[in-house]
N, C-alpha and C positions, 0 to 999 in steps of 0.2 A: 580801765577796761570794764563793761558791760558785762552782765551774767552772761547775755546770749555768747560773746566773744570768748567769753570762760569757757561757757558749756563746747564750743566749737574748740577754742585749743583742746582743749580737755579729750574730746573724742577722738581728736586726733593722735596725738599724744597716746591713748589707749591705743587706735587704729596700728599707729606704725610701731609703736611699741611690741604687739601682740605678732604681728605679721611675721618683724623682722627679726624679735627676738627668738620665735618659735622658726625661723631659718636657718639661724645661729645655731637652736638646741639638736635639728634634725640633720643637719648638714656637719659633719665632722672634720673635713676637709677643710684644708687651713683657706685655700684659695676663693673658696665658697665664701668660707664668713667675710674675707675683705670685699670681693667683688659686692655682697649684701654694704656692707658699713661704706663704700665708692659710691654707691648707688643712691644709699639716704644722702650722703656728704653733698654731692652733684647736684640735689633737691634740694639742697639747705636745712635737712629734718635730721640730718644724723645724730644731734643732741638732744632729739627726744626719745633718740633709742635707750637713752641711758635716765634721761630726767623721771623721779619718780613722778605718777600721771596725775597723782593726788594731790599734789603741794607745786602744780605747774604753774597755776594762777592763785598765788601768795597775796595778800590784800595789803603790803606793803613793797609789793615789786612795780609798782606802776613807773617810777621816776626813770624817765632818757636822760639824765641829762650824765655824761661820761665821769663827772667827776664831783657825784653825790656822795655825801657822806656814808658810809656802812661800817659796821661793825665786823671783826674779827671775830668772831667764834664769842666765848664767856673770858676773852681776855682782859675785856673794860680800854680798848682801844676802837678807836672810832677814826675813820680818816679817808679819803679820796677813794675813789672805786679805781682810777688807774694811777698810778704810782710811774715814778722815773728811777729804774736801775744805774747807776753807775758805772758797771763794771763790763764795761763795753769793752772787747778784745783785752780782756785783765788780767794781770799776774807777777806776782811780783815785786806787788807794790806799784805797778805803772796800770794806766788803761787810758783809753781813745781821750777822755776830759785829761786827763793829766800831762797828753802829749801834745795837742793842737795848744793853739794858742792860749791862753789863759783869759785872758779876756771873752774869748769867743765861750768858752765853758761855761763863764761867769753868765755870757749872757743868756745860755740855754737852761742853764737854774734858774736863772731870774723869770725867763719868759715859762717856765713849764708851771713858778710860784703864783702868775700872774694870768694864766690861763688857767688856775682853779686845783691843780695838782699839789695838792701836802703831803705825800708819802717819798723821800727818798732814801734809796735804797744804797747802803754802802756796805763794803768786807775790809778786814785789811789786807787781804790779797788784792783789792782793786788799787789801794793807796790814795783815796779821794778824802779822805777825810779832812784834810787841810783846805779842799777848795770847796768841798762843803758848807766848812766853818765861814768862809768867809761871805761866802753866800748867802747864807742865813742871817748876815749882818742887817742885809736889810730885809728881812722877815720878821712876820708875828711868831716868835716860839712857840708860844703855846697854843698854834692853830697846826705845826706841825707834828709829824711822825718821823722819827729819825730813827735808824734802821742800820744794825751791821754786824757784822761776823766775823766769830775767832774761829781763827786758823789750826789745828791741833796735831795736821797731817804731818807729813815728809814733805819736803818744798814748799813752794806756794807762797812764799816769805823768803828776804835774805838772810834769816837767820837761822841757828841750826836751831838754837835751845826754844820751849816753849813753858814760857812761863802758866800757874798758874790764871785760873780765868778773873781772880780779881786785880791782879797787875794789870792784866790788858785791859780789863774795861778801865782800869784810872787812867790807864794811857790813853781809849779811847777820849775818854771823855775829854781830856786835856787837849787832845788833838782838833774835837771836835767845838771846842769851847763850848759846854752844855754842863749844866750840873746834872743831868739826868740823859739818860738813853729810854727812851719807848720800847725798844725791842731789839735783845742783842741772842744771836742765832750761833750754835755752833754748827759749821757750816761742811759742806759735803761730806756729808754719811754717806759712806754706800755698804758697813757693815751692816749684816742681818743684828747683831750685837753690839751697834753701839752704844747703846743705854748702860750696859753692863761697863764696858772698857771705859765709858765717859761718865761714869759716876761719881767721880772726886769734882769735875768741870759742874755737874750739872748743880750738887749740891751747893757749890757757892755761887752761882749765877741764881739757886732759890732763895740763899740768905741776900744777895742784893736786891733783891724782888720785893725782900720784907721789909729793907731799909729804903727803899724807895728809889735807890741808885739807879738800877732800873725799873721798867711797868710791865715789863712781861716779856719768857723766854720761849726760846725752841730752839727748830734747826729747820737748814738745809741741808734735802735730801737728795742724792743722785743714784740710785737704785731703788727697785719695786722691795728688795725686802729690808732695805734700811725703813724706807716708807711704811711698812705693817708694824714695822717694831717699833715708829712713833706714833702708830691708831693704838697699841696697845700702855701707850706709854702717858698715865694721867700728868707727867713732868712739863710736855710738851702743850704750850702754850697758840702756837702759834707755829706755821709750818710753810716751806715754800715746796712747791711744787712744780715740777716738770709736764704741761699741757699740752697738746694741740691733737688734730684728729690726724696727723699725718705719720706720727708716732716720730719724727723726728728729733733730735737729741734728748730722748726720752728714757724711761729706764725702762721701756719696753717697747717695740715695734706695735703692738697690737693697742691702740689705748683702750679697749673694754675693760682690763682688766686693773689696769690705773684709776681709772676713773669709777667704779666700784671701791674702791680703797678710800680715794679720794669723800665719796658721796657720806661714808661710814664715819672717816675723821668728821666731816661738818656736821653731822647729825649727833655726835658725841662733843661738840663745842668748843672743836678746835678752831682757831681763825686760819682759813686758808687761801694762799698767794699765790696766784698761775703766775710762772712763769716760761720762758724758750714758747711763746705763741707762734714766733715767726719761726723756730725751728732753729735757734740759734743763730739768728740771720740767715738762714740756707733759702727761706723765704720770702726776702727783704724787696725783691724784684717780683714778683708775681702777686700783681692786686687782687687779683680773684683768690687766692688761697689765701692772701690775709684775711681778705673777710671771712672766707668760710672758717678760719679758726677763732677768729672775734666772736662766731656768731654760737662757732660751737662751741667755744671755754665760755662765755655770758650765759647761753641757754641752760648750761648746766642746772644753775640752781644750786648749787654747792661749793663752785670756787667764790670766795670774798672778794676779792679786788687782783686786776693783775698789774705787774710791770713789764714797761718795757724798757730798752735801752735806747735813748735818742741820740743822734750825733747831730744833726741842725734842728732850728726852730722851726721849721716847716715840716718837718717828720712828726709835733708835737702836735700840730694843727690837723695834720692831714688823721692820725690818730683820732684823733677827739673824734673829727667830721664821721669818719667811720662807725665810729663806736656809739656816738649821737645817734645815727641810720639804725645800727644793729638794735638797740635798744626801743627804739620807735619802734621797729617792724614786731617786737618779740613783744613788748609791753601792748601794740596795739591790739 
């Protein structure tokens, strides 16, 4: 990008920033602010209501291409900008890969490995782990990121008991055939306190950290004040996040105020993972709204990398081809 193209995002960016935020501060009324953030969203600017104006044009944000390398926060993990979730329609221990054919799975890891994606993303609520493993068989390991999460809730597993967190990662590991895990998340917080309650869990996921078992922890969050209590929380490595402008399967209907939360983790050097772009699939049929949320979680300037959940090879493509667009337009 060109100073002049700087200087022109740039004004812009102050432009709609100043207009619409200062709409937001005078307009009290809840219908007011969305009609204002429908209005940017319609235009395609609704992510510079939030992007800060001064760090809009980054002298290493130039690269389109969907599936560049970036960094996670100060986690020393480095890997895909869009990543493959797993745990499509999940629970249980079952999800969409582990029901369809086995084959057909195999080849949607193989094809997302070979179209440039090293980030996959597993739980053992999903139960992928076994067909991961085998996936990776023919993969470079050490160009991947392998990615999963303990369970610690009530359900969500067939089993009642919940061992500690270094049983399950040797299970994972074993499951996963890896001497190491990249990044193991304990997964759907939604207490304002779970740092507190999960403090026996957190402490031995930082001693496998030291021993190298794994390269770096956190969690997944599903509520806005699980989410502040891991910005406050130096333990937290690495964080998935609930995105889109639609507020949909989000941990709040309004995303202003997520994405403020959000902006504060990155700038504090957490590695941050959009995830639910499409709204938990509620938006899997409407092109126009995917892009506008590609366009709005990329613009950010504070989500790291997203995932999404693929169920054919041509969802994988048709991704890229998008995200390629969205990139081009915002990098040029």
């Amino acid at each position: 990008m060109g100073n002049q193209g700087c200087h022109q995002k740039t004004f812009l960016s102050f432009y709609l920033f100043f207009t619409i935020k200062t709409d937001f501060m005078e307009k009290s009324n809840f219908n007011m602010h969305r009609r204002n953030f429908v209005r940017a969203l319609s235009l395609g600017t609704a992510h510079l209501v939030f992007s800060p104006p001064l760090t809009a044009c980054r002298a290493n944000n130039t690269d389109t291409d969907p599936v560049q390398r970036v960094k996670l926060g100060d986690s020393g993990i480095t890997t895909s900008l869009l990543g493959i979730g797993t745990g499509v329609h999940a629970g249980n221990r079952t999800a969409f890969l582990t029901r369809q054919d086995k084959q057909k799975s195999l080849d949607l890891l193989h094809h997302a490995y070979n179209r440039g994606i090293r980030y996959f993303d597993c739980a053992d609520t999903y139960g992928t782990h076994g067909l991961v493993a085998e996936a990776i068989k023919k993969m470079d390991r050490s160009e991947l990121t392998l990615a999963t999460k303990i369970w610690v809730r009530k359900g969500g597993i067939p089993e009642a008991e919940r061992p500690d967190a270094h049983i399950v990662v040797d299970r994972f590991r074993k499951e996963l055939n890896t001497d190491y895990l990249d990044i193991v998340q304990i997964h759907c917080m939604v207490e304002a306190d779970w740092t507190d309650s999960q403090k026996k869990q957190m402490d031995i996921l930082e001693n496998l950290k030291a021993k190298g078992i794994i390269k770096a922890h956190g969690v997944s969050v599903h509520s806005l004040e699980a989410m502040r209590n891991a910005l406050e929380s130096p333990w937290v490595d690495v964080i998935h996040v609930r995105i889109n402008p639609f507020g949909i399967a989000m941990d709040k209907p309004d995303p202003e105020e997520v994405v403020q939360v959000i902006h504060k983790m990155h700038t504090s050097g957490k590695g941050v993972i959009g995830m639910k772009l499409v709204g938990n699939g509620e938006l899997r049929n409407d092109s126009k709204k995917i892009d506008q949320s590609i366009r709005f979680v990329l613009g950010l300037g504070s989500v790291d990398m997203v995932i999404v959940g693929f169920e054919e090879n041509n969802q994988i493509d048709n991704y890229l081809g998008r995200m390629k667009h969205t990139l081009t337009e915002l990098r040029g």
